[in-house]
N, C-alpha and C positions, 0 to 999 in steps of 0.2 A: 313387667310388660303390661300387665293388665290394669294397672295402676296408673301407666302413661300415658294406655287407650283413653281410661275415665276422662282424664285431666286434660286430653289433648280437644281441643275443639273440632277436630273431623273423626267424630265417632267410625271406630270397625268393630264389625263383631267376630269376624274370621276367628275359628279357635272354639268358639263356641258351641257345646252341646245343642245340636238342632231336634232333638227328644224331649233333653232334661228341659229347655225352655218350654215344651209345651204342653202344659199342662192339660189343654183341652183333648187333646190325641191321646193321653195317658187315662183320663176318663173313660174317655171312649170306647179303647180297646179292654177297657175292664167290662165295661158294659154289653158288648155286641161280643166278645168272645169269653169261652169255658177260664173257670178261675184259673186251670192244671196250666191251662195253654198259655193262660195270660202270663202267671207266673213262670215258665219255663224261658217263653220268648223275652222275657222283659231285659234279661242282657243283650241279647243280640240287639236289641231295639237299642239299646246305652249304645253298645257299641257304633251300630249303624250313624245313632244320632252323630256319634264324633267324629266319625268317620269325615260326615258329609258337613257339617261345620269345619273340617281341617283338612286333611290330606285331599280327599276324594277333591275338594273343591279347588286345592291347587292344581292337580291334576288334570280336572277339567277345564279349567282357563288353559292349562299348558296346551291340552289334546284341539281346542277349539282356537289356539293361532295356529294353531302345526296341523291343518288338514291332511287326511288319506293322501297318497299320491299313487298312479298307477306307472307300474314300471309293465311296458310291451315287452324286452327281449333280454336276455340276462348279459352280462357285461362279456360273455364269448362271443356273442349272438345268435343264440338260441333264441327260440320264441316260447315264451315262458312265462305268462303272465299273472302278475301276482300284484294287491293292493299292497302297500308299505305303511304299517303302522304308526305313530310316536307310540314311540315306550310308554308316554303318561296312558294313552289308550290302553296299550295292552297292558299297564298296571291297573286299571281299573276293569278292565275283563277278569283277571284273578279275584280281584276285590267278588265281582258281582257271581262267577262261575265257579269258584274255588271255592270262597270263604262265606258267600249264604246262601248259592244254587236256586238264585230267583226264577232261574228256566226251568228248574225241572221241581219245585216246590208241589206243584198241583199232580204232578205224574209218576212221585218217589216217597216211600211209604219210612224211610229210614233217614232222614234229613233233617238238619242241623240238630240230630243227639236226639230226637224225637222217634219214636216208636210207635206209627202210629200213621196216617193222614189228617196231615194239616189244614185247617179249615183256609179257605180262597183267601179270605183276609188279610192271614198273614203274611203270605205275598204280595199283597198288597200296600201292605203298612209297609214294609221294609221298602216296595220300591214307591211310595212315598217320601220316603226319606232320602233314599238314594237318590230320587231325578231332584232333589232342591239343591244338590251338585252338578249331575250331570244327567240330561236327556237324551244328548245323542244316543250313550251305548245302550238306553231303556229299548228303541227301535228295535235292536236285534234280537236282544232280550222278549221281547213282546212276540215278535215273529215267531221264536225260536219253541216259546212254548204253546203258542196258535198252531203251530205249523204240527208239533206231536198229538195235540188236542187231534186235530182232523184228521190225524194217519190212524190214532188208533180209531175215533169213532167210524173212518171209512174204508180206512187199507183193508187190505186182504190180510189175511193172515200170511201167507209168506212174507210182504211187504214190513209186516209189523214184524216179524221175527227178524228178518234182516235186518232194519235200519233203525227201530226205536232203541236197541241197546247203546248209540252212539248219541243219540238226541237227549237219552235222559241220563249220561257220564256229567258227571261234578267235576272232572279233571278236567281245565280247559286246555291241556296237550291234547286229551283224546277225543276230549265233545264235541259233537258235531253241532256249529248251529245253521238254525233255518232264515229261509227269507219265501216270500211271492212275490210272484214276477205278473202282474195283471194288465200295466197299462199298455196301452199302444198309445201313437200318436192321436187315432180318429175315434181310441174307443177307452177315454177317461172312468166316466160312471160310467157311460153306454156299453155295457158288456157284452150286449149283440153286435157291435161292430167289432169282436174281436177278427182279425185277419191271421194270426200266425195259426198255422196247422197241422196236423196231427198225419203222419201216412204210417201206415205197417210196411216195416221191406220185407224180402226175401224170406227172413227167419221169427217175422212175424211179432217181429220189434219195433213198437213205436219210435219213430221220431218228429223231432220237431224243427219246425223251419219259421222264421219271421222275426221281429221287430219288439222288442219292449222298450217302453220308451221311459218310465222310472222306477228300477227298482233299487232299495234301498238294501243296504247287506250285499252287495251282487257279488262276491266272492263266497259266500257260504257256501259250507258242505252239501245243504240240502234247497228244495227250493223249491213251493208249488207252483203250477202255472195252467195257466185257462189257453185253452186253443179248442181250434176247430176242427172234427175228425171228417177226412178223407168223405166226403159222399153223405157224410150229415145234414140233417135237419137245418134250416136257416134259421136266422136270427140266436135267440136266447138258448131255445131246446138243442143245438148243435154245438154248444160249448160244452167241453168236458174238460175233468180238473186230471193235472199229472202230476207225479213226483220227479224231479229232477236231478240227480245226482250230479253233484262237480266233479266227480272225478269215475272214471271206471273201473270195473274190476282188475284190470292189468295194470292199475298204478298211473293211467295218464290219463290227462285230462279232457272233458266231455267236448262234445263237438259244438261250442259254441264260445264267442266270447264278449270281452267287453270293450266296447268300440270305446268310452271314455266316461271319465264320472262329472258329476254335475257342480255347478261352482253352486251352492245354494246359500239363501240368506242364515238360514239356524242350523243347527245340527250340523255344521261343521267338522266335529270329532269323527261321525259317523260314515263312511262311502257310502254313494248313492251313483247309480250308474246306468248308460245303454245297454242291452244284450242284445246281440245276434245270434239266435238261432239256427245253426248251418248242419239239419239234420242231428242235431242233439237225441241220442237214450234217454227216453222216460217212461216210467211206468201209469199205467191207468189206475186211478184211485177211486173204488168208487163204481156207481151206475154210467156209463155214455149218455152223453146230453144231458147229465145234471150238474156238470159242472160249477156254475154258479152257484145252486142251492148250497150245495156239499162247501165251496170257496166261502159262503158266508157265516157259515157257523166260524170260520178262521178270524174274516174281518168284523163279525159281533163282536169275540173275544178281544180284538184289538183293537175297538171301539172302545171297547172298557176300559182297556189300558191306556187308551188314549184318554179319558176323561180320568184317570187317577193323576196321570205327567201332569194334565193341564192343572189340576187341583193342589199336587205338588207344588208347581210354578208359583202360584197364587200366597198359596203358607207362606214361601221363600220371601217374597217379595215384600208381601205387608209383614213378618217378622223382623224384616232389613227395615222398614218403613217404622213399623212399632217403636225399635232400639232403637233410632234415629232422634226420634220425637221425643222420645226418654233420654237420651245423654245430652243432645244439639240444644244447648241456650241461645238464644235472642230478644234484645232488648229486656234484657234482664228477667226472663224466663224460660222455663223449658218449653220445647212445642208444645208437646203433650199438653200442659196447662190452657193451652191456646184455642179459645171456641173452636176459632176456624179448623184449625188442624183435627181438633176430635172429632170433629165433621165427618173431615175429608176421610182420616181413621175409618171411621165407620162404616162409611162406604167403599171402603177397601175390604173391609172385613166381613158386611155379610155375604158377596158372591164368591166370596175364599169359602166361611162355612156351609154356607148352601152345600159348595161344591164338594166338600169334607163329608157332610150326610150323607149324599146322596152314592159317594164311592162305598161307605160302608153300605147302607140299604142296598146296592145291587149286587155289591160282594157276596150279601146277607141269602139276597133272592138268586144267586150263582148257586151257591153248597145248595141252598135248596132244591132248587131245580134238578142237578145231578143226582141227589137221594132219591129225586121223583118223587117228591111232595107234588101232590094236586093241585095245577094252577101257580106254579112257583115258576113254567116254564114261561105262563103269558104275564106275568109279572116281569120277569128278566127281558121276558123282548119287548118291554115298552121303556123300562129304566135303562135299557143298552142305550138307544139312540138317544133320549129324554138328556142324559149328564154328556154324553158324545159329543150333541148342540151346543148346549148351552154353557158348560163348563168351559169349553174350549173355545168356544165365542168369547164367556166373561175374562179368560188368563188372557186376551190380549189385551184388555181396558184395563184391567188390575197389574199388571207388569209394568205398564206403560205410567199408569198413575201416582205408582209407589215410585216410581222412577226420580218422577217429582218432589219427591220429598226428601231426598236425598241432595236436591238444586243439583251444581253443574259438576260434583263428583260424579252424579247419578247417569251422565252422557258420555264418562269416560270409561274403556273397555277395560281397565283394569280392576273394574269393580263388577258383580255380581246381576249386575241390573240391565244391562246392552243385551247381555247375552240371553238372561230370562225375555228378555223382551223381542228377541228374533227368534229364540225357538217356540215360545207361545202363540205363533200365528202357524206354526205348520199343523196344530192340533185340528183347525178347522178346515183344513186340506184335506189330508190323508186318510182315507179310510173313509172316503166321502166327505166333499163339502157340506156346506151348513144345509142348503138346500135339499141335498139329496137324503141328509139323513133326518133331516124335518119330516119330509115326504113319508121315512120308514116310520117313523112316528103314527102317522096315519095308517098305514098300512099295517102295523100289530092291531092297531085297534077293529080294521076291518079282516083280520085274517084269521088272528089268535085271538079275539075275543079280550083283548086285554085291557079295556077301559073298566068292566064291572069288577075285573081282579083287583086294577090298581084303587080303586075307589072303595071296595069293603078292604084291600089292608092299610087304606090310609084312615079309616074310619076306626079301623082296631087299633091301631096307634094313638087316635082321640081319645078312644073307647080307655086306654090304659096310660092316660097323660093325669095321672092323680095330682092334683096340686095346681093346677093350668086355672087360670080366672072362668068363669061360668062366662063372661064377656069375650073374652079371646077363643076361646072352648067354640062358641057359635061363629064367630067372624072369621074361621078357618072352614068350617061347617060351610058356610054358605059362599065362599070362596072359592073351594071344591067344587063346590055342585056345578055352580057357575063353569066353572072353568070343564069341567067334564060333560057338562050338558052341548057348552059350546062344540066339544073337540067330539063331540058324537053328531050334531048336526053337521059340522063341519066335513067330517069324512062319510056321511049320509050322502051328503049332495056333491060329494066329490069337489070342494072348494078350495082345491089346492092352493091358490094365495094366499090362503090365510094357514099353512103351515106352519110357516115358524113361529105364528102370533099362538097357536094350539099348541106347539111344542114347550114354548117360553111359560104359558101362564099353567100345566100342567108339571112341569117342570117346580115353577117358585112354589103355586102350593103344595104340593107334597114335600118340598123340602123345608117348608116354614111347618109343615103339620109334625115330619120326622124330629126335629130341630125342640118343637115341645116338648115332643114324646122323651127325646134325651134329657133336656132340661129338668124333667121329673124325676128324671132317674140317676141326676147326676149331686153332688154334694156341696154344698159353698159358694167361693163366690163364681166356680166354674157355672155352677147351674145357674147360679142369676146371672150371667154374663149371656150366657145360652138362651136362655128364654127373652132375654133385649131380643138379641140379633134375631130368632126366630119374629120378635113383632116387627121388625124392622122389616125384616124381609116382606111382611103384607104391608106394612106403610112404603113403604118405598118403589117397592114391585112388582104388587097387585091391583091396589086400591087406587080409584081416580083420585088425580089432586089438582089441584091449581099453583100455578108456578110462579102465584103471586102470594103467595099463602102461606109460613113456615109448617112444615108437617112435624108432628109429635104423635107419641105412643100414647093414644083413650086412654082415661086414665079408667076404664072399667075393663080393660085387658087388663091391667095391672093385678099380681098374684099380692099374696099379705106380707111376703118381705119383699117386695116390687112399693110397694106402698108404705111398709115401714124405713123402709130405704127412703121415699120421697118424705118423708116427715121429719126425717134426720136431717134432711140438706135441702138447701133452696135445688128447686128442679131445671137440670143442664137442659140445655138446644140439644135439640136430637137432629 
């Protein structure tokens, strides 16, 4: 079979180890994690990688023609309402909750054969691999262990003793997962206009009454949600965060339901739905009137995850685009050999590694932060929003791009690239728009203090980039500054249009700066590959150019096998 792929002129790579091809991921995670850990995880990672190169990703084409469907009343008619899964979904729930407990990795000291707590990353790596198959089922996943994150840092202790023993089961007969329930119709970001409400009755039991207008997961066991308590505070201070159980103690189910789920353009696989709230049991988590603050340690966390899917997406798409260019002859050559095509290559591939850095560096500044390392917290809430943005901005230009390279297979649904490219636009959606999480960007920097953090650990990255050209070394130097000088005037004078333009260029240099720093540290021709795409990334997406002008890599950036590479071979178009 593999023989007839080569030989056939419409290259598939279906089948293929999406780990063992990547060599650059396989550095990486030698680099940024313990040798014990690296070596322990490295089969699970084999295996993941085949997983999602084979089965996973039949699966997931199955699960994204055959959407959720909501059955109202059982075929007696009873009213009974329950989402209906495909089989292909609920086979890739086992995959994801059974056999590597992505949900409960950060919150379970005894998982996958490890003894121990697993550094952030490697939840991460693994659901890296996993969404270059499927994204939908990463949403619940995401939620599910956001949603335990916040019960333990704010539950009460009864609260945690009751319900985390179900949120952190590996068995998906028994596990409970989570979802938030935030939007209304009139209160999107604006989470002062929340309207649904909070009253105590009789026995001194919250409920809930009102309108949610998307929530994703809405069958779940559990489920946090923002409302308004009874005689509260207006606006912001008068939201407070609850815990929602689907079902009650006597076995039947909560006082609310789901009016219908959403036709949407990606995630497909996934149910996303109305609630009605009709005096629903929940419990209070947490301070009254802090709501929000408390609800956003949840959507930090799931900001992150959401800039790992979009990163994902990104690898999937230019690896499908890479092997394309590598097998697909024309006019008597392969793409690949093809100026234009390495071009285009290129430019697929460094907002794919940008976005690859910058999951590890915030993974890196996540463990930190929870150890309670110094300033690793205002580190984290600058790099949260910073890859949130922009990662998820770049997976819809890069899905779409690689699309192209594939020509007019690449427009049909049977193939890998339709479906990367409808789900890569919800990344900029959910969990805030680009706007609003540009804005958080400003706001770490006026709150937490987190321009001077993020600016001496990108300097200690220079500071330990041994082998980087003394030329490239300074033109990251004064690109930085630049760009941090700007994003401190900028959030001085409160100039909020220029947001995303502060978010974007703090964003490319720090991951052009991490991107060295790896390169130094990495071996062959991985490292020289690494240290290209880190100059690429300031020639391309820092530096002014003229659009008349071919741009190329100084050649006093260039390190000494950057240079004894250019004496080897006449020098390609960058």
């Amino acid at each position: 079979m593999t023989e007839l792929r080569k030989s056939h002129p419409v290259p598939d790579r279906q089948g293929r180890s999406l780990y063992s091809d990547d060599v650059q991921l396989q550095q990486l995670l030698q680099l940024y994690l313990p040798a014990a850990v690296c070596k322990h995880i490295e089969p699970l990672l084999q295996e993941m990688g085949q997983l999602a190169g084979g089965r996973l990703d039949e699966l997931a084409a199955l699960a994204d023609r055959n959407p959720p469907e909501l059955q109202y009343r059982s075929r007696s008619g009873q009213d009974a309402q329950r989402i209906l899964k495909h089989p292909a979904y609920v086979e890739m729930e086992q995959i994801a909750w059974n056999r590597f407990g992505l949900s409960v990795l950060s919150h379970r000291q005894d998982v996958l054969g490890w003894q121990g707590q697993l550094p952030p990353l490697v939840k991460y790596a693994l659901t890296y691999l996993f969404v270059q198959a499927e994204f939908g089922l990463c949403c619940p996943l995401s939620m599910t262990d956001s949603l335990t994150r916040t019960l333990k840092k704010f539950g009460s202790k009864e609260l945690v003793e009751r319900y985390l023993p179900r949120l952190i089961d590996t068995d998906v007969e028994h596990m409970a997962q989570g979802a938030m329930f935030m939007t209304e119709q009139a209160a999107g970001s604006d989470i002062a206009n929340t309207e649904t409400h909070a009253s105590q009755d009789a026995n001194g039991q919250w409920r809930l009454y009102g309108d949610k207008w998307f929530c994703s997961n809405p069958d779940a066991e559990f489920a946090m949600v923002l409302a308004r308590m009874e005689g509260g505070a207006a606006g912001m201070k008068g939201v407070s965060l609850f815990l929602l159980p689907r079902d009650l103690d006597d076995g039947s189910h909560n006082h609310y339901r789901i009016v219908r789920l959403k036709d949407k353009l990606g995630t497909r696989s996934m149910a996303s739905g109305e609630i009605r709230l009709e005096g629903a049991i929940a419990y209070l988590v947490g301070e009254p009137g802090r709501g929000f603050v408390q609800m956003a340690d949840m959507v930090n966390n799931s900001r992150l995850s959401n800039g790992v899917r979009s990163s994902g997406m990104m690898r999937r798409a230019v690896a499908e685009a890479e092997y394309i260019a590598q097998e697909r002859h024309a006019f008597g050559k392969a793409l690949q050999d093809m100026p234009l095509m390495q071009r285009q290559l290129d430019k697929l591939r460094v907002p794919t590694e940008q976005a690859r850095t910058m999951v590890f560096q915030t993974a890196s500044a996540l463990q930190r932060s929870d150890a309670g390392e110094p300033n690793a917290y205002a580190l984290l809430r600058i790099l949260t929003p910073m890859i949130k943005f922009r990662a998820c901005r770049d997976a819809r230009k890069v899905t779409g791009d690689a699309m192209e390279v594939r020509g007019g297979c690449g427009y049909i649904e049977e193939w890998s690239d339709p479906r990367l490219l409808r789900d890569a636009h919800l990344g900029s959606i959910w969990e805030g728009t680009s706007n609003i999480v540009a804005l958080d960007v400003l706001r770490a920097i006026r709150r937490e203090g987190s321009l001077p953090v993020l600016s001496e650990h990108c300097m200690a990255l220079l500071d330990d980039a041994h082998g980087i050209s003394p030329g490239f070394a300074a033109a990251l130097r004064k690109a930085f500054t630049r760009a941090a000088e700007w994003a401190g005037q900028t959030t001085e004078h409160s100039s909020e249009v220029l947001a995303r333009q502060v978010a974007s260029g703090l964003y490319h240099c720090t991951s052009a700066i991490a991107m060295a720093w790896e390169a130094c540290h990495m071996e062959g021709a991985a490292a020289q590959e690494r240290m290209r795409l880190a100059q690429l990334v300031l020639v391309h997406r820092v530096l002014p150019r003229d659009p008349l002008q071919q741009q190329v890599i100084p050649e006093e950036w260039l390190n000494r096998q950057q240079q004894a590479a250019l004496r080897a071979a006449a020098p390609a178009a960058v």
